[in-house]
RODO-2510 file (C-alpha; in nm, 4 decimals, decimal comma):
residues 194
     n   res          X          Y          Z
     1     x     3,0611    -0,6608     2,1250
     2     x     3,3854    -0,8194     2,1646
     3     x     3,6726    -0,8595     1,8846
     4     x     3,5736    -1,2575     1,8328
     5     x     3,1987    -1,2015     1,7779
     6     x     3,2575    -0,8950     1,5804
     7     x     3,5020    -1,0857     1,3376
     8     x     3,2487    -1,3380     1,2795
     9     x     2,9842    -1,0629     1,1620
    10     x     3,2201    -0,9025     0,9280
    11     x     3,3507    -1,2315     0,8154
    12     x     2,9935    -1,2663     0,6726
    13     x     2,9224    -0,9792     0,5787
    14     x     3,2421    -0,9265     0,3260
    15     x     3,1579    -1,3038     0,2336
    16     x     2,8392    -1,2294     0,1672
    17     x     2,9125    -0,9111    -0,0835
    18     x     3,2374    -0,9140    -0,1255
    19     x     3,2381    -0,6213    -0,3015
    20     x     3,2769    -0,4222    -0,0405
    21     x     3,6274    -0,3468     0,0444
    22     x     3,6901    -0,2058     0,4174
    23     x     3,3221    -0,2318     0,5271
    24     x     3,4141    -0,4600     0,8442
    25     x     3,5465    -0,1214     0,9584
    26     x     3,2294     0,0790     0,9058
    27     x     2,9922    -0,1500     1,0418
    28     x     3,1843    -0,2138     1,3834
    29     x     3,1924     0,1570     1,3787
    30     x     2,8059     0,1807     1,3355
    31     x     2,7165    -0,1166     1,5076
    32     x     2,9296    -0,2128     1,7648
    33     x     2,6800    -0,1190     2,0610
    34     x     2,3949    -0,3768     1,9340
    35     x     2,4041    -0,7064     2,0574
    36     x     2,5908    -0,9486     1,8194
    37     x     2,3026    -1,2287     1,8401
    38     x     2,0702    -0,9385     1,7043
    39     x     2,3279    -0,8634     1,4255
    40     x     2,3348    -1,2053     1,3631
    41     x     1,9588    -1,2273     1,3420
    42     x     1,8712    -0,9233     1,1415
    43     x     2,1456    -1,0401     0,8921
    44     x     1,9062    -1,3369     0,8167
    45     x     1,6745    -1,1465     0,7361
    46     x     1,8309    -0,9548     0,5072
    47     x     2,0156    -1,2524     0,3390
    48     x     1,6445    -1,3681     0,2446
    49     x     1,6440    -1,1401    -0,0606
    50     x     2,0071    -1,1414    -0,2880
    51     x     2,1711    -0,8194    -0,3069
    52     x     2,4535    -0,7199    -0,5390
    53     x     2,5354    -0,4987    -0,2062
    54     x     2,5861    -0,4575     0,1211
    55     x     2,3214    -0,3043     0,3470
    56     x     2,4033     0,0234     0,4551
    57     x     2,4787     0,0138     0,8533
    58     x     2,1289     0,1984     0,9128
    59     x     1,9874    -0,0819     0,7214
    60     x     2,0670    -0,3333     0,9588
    61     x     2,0366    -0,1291     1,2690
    62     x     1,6754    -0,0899     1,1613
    63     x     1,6192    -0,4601     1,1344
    64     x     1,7641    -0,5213     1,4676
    65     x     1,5668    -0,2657     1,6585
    66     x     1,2178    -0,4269     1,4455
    67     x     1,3192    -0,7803     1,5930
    68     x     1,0752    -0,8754     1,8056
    69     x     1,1625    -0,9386     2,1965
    70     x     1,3119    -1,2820     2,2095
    71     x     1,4026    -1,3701     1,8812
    72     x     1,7518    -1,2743     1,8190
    73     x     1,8810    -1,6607     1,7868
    74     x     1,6065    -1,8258     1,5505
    75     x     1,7328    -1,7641     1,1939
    76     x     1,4160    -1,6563     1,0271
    77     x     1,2787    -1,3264     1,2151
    78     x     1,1833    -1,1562     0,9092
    79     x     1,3670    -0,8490     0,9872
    80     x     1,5053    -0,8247     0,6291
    81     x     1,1144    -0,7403     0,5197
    82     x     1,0520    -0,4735     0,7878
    83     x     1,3457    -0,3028     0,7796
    84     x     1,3123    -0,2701     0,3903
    85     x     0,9732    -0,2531     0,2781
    86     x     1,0622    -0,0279    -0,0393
    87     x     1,2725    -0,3814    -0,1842
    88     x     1,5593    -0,1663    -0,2465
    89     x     1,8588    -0,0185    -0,0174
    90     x     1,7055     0,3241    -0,1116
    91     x     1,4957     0,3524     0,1598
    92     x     1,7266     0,3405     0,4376
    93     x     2,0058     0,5809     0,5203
    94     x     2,0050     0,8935     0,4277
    95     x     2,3371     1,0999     0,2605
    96     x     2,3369     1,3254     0,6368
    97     x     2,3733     0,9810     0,8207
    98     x     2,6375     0,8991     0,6154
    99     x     2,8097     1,1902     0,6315
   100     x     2,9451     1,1956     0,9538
   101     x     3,0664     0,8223     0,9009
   102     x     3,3575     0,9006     0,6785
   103     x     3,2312     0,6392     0,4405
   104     x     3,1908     0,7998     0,0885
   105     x     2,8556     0,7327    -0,1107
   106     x     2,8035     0,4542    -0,2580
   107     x     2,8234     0,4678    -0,6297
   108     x     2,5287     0,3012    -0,7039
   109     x     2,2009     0,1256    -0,5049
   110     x     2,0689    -0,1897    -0,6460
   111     x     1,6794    -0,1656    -0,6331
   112     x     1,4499    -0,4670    -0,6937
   113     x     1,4204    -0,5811    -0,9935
   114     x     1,1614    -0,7143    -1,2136
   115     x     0,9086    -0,9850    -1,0638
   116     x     0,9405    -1,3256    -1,1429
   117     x     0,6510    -1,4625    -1,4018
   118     x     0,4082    -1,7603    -1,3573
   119     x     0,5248    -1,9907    -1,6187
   120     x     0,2075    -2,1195    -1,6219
   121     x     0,0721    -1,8184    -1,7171
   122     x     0,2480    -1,7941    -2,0082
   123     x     0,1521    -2,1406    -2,1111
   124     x    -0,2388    -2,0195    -2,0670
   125     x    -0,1829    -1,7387    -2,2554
   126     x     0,0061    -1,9655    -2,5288
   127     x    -0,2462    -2,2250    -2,5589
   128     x    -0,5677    -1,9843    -2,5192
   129     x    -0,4564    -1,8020    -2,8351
   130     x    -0,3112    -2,1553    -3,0527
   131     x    -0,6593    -2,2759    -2,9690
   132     x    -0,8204    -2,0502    -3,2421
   133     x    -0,5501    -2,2472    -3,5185
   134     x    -0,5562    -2,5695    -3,3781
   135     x    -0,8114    -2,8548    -3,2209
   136     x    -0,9992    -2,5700    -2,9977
   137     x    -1,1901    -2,8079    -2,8038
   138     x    -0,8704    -2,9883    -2,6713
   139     x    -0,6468    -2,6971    -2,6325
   140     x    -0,8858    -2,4653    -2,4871
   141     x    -0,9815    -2,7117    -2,2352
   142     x    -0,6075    -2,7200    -2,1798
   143     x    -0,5524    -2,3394    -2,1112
   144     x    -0,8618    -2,3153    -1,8992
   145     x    -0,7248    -2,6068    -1,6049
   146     x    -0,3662    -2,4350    -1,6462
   147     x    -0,4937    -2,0712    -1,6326
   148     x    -0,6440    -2,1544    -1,3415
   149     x    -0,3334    -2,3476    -1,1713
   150     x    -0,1308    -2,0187    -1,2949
   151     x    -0,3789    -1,8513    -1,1093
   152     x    -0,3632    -2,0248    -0,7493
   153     x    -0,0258    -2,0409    -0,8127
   154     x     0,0276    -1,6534    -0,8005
   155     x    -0,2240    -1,6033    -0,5425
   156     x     0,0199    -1,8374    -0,3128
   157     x     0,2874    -1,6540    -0,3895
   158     x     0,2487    -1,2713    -0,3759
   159     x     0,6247    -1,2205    -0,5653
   160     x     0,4876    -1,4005    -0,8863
   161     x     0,3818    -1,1564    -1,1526
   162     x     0,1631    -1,2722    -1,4488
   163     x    -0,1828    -1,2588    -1,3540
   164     x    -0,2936    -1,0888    -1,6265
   165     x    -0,1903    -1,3777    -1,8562
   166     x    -0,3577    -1,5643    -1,6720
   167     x    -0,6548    -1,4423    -1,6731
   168     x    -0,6538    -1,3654    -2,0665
   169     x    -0,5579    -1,7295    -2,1652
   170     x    -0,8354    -1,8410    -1,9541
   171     x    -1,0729    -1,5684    -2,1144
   172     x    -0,9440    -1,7051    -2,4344
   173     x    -1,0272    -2,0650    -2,3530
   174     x    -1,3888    -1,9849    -2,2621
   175     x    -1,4182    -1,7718    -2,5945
   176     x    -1,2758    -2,0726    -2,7780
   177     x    -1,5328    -2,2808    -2,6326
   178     x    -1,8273    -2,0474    -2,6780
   179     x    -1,7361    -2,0435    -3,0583
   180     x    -1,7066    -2,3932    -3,1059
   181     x    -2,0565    -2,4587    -2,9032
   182     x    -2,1828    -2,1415    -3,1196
   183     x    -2,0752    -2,3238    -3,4346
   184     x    -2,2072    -2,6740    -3,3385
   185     x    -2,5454    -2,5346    -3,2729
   186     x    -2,5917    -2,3137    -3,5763
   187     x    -2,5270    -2,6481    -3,7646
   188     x    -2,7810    -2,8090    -3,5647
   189     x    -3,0132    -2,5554    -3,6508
   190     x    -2,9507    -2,5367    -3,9931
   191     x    -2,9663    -2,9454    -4,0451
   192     x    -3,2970    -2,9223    -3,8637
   193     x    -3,4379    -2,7016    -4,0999
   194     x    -3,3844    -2,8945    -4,3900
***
């Protein structure tokens, strides 16, 4: 990898997380055999998901080696996903690699934190439970068609959490429903009687 094309990796890496003071030096040291459009390539990858820091070396050596043959130059391999399927840096380079690297520890590894929620979900949940104090038919109707939207909506995207809420505004929709059908025909029942 020469000087130029190396300088332009650890440019963007150090812009990137900046936070990392001297680790230009440690990655040419780690990486300087791989080719630089690889680099380049599994670095997209990675950049998909923020970090508060830097990939260890090992990190992105393992995304270049799970590019596939022939797509070093597209932008969007997916390498960042393969080469850290446990969403944190944790899963990647062990304190023996490191050792040998003069590069101390780092102090701490950011893991993944919590999943986004559906907002929609929230809003079914909301309106499933302010049907029971409020026009039930209308509201209830209401928590039902956005329950379900939450619903596809988290099914599209595998990162959005709140399923559950989902599915228990929507339960509380039907319930609301049932008890206002339950009420009209007990007063059906009881003005036919008379």
């Amino acid at each position: 990898m020469s000087d130029e094309q190396w300088r332009r990796i650890a440019d963007r890496i150090e812009s990137t997380w900046p936070g990392e003071p001297g680790a230009g030096d440690r990655y040419r040291e780690e990486l300087g055999d791989l080719d630089p459009e690889a680099v380049d390539a599994a670095l997209d990858g990675l950049l998909i998901d923020h970090r508060n820091a830097a990939p260890p070396p090992g990190v992105v050596r393992d995304a270049v080696e799970a590019l596939p043959a022939g797509e070093t130059d597209d932008g969007g391999s997916g390498a960042g996903a393969a080469a850290d399927p446990g969403g944190g840096w944790d899963t990647a380079e062990a304190p023996a690699e490191r050792a040998g690297s003069g590069a101390p520890p780092p102090a701490s590894r950011p893991v993944a934190g919590p999943r986004p929620e559906s907002r929609r979900a929230t809003v079914a949940l909301i309106l499933g439970a302010a049907g029971f104090v409020t026009i039930p038919v209308v509201v209830s109707v209401i928590a039902i068609v956005v329950a379900n939207q939450a619903l596809r909506e988290i099914a599209a995207d595998p990162e959005l959490a709140g399923e559950q809420r989902a599915r228990v505004g929507r339960a509380l929709g039907f319930i609301e429903l049932g008890v206002v059908a339950l009420t009209i025909l007990i007063g059906v029942l009881v003005a036919v009687s008379d």
